[in-house]
Backbone as a ProteinNet text record, in pm:
[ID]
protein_1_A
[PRIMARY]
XXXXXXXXXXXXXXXXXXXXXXXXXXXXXXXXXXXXXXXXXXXXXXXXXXXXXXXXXXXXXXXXXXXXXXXXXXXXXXXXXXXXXXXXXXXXXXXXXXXXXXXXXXXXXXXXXXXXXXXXXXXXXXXXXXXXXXXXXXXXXXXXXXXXXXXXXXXXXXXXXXXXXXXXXXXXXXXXXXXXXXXXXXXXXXXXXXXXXXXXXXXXXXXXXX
[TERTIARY]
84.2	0	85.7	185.9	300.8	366.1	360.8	472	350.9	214.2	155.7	114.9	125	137.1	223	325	497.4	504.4	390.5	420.7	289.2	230.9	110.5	195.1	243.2	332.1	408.4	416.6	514.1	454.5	315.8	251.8	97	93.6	23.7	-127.8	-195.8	-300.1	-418.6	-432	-533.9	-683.1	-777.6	-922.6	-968.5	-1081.7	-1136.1	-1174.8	-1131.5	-1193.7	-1017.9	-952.7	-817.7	-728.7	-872.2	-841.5	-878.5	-866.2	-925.4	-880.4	-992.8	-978	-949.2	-812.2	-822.4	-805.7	-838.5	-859.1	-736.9	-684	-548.4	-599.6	-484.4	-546.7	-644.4	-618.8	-730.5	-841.8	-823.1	-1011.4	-945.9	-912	-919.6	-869.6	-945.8	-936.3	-820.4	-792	-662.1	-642	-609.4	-622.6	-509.8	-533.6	-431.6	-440.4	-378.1	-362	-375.8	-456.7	-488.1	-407.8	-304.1	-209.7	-277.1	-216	-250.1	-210.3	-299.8	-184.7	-35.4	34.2	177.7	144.6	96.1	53.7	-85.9	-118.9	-254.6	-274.3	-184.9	-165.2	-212.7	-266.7	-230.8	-398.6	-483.1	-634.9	-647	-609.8	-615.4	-609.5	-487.7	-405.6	-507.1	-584.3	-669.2	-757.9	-809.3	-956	-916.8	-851.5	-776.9	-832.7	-713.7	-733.4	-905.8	-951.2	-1105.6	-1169.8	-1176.2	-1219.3	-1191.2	-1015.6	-1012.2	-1084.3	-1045.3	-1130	-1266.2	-1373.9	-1514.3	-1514.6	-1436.5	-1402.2	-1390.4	-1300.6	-1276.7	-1404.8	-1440.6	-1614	-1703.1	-1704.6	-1811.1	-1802.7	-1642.7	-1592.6	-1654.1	-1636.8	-1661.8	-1821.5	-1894.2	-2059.8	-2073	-2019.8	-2010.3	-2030.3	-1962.3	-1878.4	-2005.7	-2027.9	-2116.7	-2274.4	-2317.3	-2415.3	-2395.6	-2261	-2245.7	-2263.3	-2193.6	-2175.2	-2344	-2492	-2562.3	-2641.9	-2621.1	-2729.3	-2706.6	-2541.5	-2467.9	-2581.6	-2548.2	-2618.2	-2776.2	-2835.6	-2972.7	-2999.7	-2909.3	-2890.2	-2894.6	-2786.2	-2714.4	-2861.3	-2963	-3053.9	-3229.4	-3229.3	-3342.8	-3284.2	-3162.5	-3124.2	-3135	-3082.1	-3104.7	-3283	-3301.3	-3453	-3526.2	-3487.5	-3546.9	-3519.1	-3391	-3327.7	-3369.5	-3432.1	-3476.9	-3640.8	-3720.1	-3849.9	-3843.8	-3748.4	-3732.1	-3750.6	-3615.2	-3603.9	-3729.8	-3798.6	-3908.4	-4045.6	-4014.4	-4115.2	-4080	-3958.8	-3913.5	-3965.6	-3898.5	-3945.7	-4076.5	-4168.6	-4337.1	-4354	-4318.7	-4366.4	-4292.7	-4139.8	-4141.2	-4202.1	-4262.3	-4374.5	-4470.2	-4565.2	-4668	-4653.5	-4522.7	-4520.1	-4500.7	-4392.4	-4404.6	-4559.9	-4614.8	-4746.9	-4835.9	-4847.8	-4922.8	-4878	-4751.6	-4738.4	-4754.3	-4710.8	-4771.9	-4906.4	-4985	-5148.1	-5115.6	-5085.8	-5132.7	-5098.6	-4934.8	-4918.6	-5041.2	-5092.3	-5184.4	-5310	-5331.7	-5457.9	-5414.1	-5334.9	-5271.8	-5295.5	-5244.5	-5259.9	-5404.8	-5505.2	-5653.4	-5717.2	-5671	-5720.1	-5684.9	-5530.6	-5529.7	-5590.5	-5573.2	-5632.3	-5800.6	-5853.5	-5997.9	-6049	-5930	-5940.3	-5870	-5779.4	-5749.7	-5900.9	-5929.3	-6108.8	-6190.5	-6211.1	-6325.3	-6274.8	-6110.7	-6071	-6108.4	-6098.9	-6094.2	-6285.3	-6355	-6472.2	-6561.4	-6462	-6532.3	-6461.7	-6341.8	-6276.8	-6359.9	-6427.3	-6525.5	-6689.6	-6712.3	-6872.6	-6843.8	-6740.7	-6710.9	-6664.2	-6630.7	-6620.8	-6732.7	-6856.8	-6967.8	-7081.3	-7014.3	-7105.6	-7041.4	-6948.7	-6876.2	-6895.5	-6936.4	-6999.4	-7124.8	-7217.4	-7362.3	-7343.3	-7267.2	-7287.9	-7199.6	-7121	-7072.9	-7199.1	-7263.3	-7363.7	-7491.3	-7514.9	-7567.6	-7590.3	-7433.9	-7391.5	-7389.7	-7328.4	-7334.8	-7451.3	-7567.3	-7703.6	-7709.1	-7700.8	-7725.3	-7660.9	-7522.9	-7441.7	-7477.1	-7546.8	-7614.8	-7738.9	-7818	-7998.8	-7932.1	-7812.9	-7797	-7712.1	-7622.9	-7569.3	-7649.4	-7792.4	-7855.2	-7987.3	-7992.4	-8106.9	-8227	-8133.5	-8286.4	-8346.2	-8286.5	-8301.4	-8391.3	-8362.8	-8478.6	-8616.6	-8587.3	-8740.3	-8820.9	-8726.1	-8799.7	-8880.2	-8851.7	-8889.1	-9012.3	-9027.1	-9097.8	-9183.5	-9151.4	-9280	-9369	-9294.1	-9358.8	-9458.8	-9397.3	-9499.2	-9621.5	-9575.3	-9698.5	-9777.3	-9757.5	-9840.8	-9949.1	-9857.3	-9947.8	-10033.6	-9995.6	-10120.5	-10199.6	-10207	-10291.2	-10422	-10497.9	-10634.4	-10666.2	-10570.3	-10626.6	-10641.1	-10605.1	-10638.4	-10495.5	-10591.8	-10510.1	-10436.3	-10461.1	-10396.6	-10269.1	-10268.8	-10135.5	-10050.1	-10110.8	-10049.8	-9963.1	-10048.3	-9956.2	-9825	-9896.9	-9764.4	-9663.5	-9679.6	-9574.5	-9479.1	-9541.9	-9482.5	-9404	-9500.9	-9405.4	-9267.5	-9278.9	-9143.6	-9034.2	-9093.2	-9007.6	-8894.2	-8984.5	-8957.3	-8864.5	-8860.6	-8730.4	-8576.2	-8559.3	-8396.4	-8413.1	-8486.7	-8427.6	-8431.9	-8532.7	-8527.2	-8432.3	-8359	-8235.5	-8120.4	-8090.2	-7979.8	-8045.7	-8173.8	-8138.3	-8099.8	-8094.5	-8093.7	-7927.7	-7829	-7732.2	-7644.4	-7707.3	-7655.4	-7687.3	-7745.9	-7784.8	-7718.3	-7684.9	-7570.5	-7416	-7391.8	-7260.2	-7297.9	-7380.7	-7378.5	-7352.1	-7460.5	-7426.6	-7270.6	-7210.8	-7093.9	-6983.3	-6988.6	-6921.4	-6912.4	-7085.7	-7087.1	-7009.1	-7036.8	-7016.4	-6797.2	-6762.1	-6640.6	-6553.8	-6618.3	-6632.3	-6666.1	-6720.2	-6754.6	-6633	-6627.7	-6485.9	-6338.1	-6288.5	-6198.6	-6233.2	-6345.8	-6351.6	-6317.4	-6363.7	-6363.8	-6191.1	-6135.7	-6006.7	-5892.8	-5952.8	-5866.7	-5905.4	-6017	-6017.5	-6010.7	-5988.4	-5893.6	-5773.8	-5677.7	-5553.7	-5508.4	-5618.8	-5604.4	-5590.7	-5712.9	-5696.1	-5578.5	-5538.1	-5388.1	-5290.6	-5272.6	-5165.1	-5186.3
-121.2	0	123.3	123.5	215.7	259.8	153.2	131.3	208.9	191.9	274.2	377.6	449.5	607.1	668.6	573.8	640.7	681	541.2	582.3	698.3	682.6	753.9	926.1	967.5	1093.5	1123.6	1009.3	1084.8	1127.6	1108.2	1161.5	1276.4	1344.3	1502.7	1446.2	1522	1497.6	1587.2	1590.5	1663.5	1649.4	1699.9	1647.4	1653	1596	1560.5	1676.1	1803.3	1918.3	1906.6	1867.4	1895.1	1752.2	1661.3	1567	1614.4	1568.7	1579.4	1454.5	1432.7	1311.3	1335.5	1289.1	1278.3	1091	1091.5	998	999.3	854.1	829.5	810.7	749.5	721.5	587.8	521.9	411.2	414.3	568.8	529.8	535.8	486.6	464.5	620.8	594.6	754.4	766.9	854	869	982.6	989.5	1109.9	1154.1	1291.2	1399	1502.7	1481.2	1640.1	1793	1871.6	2001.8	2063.9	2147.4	2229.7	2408.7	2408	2521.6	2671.3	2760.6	2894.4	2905.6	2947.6	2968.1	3057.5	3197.3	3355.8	3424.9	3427.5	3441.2	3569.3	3654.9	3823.8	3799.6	3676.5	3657.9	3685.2	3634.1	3638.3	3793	3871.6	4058.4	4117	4044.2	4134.5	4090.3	3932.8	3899.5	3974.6	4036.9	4092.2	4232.5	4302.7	4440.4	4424.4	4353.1	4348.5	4373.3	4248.5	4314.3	4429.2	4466.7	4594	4693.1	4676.6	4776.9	4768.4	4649.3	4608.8	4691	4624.8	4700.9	4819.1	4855.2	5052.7	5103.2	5071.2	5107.3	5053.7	4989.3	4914.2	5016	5028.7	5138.9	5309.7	5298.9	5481.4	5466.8	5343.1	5322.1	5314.5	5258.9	5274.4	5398.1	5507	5620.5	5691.5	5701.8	5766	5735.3	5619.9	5560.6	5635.9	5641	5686	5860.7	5949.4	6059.2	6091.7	5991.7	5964.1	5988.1	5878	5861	5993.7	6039.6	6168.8	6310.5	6304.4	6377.3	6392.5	6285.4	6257.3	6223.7	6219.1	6244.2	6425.9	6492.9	6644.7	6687.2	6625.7	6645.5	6588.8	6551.1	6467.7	6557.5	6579.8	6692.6	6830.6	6912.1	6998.4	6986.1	6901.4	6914.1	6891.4	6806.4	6840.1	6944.4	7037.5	7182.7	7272.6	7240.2	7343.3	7301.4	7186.5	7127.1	7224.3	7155.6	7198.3	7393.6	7457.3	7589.1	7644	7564.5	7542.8	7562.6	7410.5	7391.6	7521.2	7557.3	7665.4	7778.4	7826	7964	8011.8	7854.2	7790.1	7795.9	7781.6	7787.4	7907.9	7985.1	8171.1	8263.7	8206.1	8256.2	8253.9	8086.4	8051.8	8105.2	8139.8	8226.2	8344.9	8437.6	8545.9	8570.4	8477.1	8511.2	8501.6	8351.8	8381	8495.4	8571.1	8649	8741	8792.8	8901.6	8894.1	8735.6	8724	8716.7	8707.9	8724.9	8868.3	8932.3	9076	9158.1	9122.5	9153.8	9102.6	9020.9	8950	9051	9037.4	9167.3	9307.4	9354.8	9501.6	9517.1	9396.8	9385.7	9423.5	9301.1	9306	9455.4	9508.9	9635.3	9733.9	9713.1	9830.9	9853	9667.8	9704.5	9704.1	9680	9721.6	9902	9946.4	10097.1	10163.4	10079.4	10145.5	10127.2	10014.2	10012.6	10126.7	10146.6	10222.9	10398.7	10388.8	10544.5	10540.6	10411.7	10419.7	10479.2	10417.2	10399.4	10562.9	10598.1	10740.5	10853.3	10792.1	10904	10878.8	10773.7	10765.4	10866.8	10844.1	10933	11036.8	11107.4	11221	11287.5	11223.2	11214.8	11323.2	11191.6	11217.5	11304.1	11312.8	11445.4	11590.9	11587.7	11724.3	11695.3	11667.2	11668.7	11686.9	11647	11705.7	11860.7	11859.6	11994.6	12096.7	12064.7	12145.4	12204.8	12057	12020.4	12187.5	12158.1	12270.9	12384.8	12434.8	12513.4	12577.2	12519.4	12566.1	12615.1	12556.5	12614.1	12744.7	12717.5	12870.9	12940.7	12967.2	13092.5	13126.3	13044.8	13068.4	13143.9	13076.3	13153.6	13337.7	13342.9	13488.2	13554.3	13467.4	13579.2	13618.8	13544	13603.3	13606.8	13751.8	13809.8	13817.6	13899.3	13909.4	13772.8	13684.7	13579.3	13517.4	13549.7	13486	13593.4	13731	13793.8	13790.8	13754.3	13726.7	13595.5	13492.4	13354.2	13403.8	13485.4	13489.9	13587.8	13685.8	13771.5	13651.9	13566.6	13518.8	13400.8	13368.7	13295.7	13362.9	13476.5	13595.3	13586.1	13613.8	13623.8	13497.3	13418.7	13300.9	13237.7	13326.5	13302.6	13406.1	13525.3	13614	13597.3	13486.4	13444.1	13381.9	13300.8	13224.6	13346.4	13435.7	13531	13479.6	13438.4	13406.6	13359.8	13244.4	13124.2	13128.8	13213.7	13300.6	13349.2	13445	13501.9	13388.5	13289.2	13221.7	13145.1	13144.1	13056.5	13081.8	13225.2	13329	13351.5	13344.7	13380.1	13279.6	13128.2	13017.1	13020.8	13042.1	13058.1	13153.1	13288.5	13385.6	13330.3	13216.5	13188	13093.3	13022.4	12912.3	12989.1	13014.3	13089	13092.9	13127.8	13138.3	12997.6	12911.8	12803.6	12712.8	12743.6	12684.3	12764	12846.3	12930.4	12850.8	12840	12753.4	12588.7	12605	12413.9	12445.7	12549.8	12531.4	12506.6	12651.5	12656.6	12523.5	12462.5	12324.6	12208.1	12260	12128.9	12151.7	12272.3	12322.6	12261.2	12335.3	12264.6	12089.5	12064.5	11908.8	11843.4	11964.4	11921.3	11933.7	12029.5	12063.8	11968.5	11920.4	11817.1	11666.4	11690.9	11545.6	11494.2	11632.1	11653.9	11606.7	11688.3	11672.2	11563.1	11480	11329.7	11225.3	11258.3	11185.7	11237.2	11328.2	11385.6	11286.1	11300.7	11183.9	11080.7	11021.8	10862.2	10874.5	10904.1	10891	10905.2	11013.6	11000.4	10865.9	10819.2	10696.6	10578.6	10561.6	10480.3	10483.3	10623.2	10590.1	10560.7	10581.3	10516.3	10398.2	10335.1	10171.3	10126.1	10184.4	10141.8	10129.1	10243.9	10227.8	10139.5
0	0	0	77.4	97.7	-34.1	-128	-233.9	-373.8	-334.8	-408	-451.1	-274.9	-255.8	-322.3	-324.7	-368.7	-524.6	-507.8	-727.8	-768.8	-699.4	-734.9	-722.6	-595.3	-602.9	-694.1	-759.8	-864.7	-997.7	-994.7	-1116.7	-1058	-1184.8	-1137.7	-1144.7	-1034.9	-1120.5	-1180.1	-1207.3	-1380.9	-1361.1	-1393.3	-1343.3	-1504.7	-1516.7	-1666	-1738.3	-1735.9	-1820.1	-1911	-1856.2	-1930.7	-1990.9	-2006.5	-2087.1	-2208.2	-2320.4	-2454.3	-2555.5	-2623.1	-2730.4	-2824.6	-2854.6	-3003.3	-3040.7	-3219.1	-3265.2	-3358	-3374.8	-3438.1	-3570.1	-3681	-3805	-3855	-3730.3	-3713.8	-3682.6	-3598.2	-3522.6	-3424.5	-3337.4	-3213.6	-3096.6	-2993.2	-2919.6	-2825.2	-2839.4	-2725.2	-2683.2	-2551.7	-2459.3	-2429.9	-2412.1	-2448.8	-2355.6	-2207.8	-2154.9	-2232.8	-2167.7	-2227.9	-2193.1	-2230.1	-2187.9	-2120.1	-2006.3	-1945	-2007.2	-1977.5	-2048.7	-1938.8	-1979.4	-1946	-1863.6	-1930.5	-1868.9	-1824.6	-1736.8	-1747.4	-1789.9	-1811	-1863.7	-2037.7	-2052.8	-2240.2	-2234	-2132.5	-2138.7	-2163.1	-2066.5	-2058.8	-2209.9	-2275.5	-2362.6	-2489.6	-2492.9	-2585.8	-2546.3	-2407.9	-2388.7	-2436.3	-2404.4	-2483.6	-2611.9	-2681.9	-2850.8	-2880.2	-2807.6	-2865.5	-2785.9	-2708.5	-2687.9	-2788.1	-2804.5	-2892.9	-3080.2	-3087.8	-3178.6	-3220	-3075.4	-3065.9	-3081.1	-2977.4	-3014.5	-3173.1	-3261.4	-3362.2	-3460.5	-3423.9	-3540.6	-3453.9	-3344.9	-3315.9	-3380.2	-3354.5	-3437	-3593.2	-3648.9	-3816.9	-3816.5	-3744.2	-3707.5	-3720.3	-3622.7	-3579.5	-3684.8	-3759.2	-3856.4	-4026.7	-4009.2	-4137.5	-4106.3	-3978.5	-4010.4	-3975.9	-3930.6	-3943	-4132.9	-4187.6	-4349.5	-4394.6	-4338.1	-4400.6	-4392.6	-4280.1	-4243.2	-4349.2	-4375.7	-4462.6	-4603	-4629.5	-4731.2	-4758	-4649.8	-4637.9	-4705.1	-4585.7	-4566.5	-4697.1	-4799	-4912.1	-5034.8	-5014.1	-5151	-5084.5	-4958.4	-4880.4	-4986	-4952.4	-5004.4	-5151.1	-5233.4	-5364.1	-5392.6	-5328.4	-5371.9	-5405.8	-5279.4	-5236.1	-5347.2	-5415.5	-5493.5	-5638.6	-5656.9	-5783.9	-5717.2	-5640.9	-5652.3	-5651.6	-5574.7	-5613.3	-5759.6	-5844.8	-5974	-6089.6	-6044.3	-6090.9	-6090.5	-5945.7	-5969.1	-6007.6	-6007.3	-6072.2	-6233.8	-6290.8	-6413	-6461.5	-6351.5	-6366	-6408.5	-6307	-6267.1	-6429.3	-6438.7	-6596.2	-6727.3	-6719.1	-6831.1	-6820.7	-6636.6	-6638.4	-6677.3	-6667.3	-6700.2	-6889.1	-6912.6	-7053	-7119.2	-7039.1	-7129.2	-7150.8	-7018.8	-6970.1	-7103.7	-7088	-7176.8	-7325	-7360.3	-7517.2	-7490	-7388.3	-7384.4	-7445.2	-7320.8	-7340.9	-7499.3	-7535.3	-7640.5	-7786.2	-7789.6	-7881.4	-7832.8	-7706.8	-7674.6	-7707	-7703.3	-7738.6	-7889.7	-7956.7	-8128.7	-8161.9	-8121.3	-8150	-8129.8	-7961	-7951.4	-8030.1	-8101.8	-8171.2	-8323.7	-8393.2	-8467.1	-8488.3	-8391.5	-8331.9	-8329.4	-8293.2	-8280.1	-8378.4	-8473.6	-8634.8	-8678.4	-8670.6	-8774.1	-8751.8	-8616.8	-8571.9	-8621.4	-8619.5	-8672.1	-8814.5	-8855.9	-9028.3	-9042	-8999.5	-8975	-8942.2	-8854.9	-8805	-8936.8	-8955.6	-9086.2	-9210.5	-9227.4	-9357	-9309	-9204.6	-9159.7	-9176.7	-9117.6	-9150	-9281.1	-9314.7	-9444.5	-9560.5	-9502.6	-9546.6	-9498.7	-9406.9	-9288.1	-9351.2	-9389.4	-9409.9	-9594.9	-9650.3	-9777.6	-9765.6	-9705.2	-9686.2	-9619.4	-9509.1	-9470.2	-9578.3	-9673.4	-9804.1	-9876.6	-9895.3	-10024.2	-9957.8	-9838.8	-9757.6	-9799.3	-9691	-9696.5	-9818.1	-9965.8	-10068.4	-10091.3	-10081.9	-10131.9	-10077.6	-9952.6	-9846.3	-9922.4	-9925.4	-10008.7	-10115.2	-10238.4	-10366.9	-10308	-10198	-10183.2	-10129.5	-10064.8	-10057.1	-10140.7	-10220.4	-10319.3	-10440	-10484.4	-10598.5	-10488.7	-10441.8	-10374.8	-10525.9	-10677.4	-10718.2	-10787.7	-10794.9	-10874.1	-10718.9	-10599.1	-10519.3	-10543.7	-10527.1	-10544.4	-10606.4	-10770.1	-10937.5	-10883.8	-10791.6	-10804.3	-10706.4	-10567.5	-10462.7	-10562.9	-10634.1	-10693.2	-10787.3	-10830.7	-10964.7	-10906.2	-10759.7	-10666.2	-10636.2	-10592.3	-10533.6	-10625	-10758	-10915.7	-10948.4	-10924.3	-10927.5	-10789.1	-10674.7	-10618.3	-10535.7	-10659.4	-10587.8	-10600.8	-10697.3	-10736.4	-10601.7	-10506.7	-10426.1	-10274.9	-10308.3	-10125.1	-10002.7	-9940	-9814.5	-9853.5	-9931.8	-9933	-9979	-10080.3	-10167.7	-10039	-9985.3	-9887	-9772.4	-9778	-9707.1	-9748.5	-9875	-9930.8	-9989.4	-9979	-9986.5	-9861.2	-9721.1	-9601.6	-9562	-9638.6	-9617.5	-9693.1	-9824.5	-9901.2	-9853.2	-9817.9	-9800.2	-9601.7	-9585	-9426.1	-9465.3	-9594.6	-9628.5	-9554.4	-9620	-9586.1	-9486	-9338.9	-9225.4	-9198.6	-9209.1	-9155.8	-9198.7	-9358.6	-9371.1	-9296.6	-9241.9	-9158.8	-9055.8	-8984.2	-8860.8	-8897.8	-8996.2	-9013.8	-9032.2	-9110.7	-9124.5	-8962.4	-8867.9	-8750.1	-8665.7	-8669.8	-8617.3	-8628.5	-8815.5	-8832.4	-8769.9	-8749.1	-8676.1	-8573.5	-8473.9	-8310.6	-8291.7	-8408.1	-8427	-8443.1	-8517.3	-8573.6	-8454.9	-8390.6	-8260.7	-8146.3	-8118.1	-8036.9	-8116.7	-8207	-8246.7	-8230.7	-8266.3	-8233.2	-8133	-8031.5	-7894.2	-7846.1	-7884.9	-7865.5	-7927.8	-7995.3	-8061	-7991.5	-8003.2	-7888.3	-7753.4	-7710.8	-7572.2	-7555.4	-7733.4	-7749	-7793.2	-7830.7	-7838.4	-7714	-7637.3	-7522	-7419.1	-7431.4	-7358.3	-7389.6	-7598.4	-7664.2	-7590.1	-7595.9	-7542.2	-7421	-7313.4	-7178.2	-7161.4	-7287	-7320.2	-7315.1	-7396.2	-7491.2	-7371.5	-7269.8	-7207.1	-7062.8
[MASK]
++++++++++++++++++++++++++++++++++++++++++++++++++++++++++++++++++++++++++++++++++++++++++++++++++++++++++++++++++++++++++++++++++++++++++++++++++++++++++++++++++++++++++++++++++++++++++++++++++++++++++++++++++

């Protein structure tokens, strides 16, 4: 029993976490002391490494989504400056249109208001030929006074058989000439107003215009 202690001391002993199996090229298993670390300072220096490790994948995390926001920042902003764009773009097409509106309306109105000048320069035209056509008569009924009395006696002559009636139709004739001097002065006033009406209509043509 003595002699067993003795041998037994001379070998270590090991508990079963630091056995391990391996298998030969036959198959068969064979056990193999697990070797201890030498340093236990080697566990620290492996737990280091990865810390630092983690540290530096967290700075690159860090850093990737400082990167993504960048660029969020960077595609928000261009947007803004496209939809700016876009509408600047709008407001110039509204404006050019507007003004080729207006220019195309400026055209129509003017030549709307060439017609109506052409239009009023033809009436008048013809208004100032009747009041010639007039007028002329008037100046003939007073420059041959006797060529009117020869005509008013030779009226009288022929109706002194009827009495009154002569008489009247004498007072009527001899009353022509004034009532053409009021018909001439009538066509002036007419002509004045009518003037005057046109002068109006033209100054508020050109108010149009501008």
């Amino acid at each position: 029993m003595a002699d067993d202690k003795k041998l037994l001391a001379e070998f270590e002993i090991i508990s079963l976490d630091d056995i391990v199996v391996v298998q030969d090229s036959e198959g068969t298993a064979q056990t193999e002391p697990q070797e201890k670390p030498q340093n236990k300072n080697e566990i620290e220096i492996a737990r280091e490494k990865l810390a630092e490790k983690l540290k530096i994948l967290k700075e690159k995390q860090k850093e990737q989504k400082l990167e993504r926001e960048q660029i969020k920042r960077d595609v928000d902003e261009l947007k803004r400056s496209n939809e700016e764009r876009r509408r600047r773009e709008d407001e110039n097409r509204k404006v050019s249109a507007k003004q080729e509106k207006g220019v195309e309306h400026g055209e129509e109105a003017k030549s709307t208001i060439e017609a109506k000048h052409a239009k009023f320069e033809d009436y008048e035209k013809a208004r100032r030929a009747e009041f010639e056509k007039y007028l002329r008569r008037y100046r003939e009924n007073h420059q041959n006074p006797e060529l009117k009395r020869s005509q008013t006696s030779s009226l009288s002559r022929g109706n002194s058989k009827t009495g009154t009636s002569g008489e009247t139709s004498k007072t009527s004739k001899l009353g022509k000439p004034n009532r053409r001097v009021r018909r001439v002065q009538s066509e002036r006033v007419w002509e004045k107003k009518r003037m005057q009406q046109c002068e109006e209509r033209e100054a508020n043509n050109q108010t149009l215009e501008e």
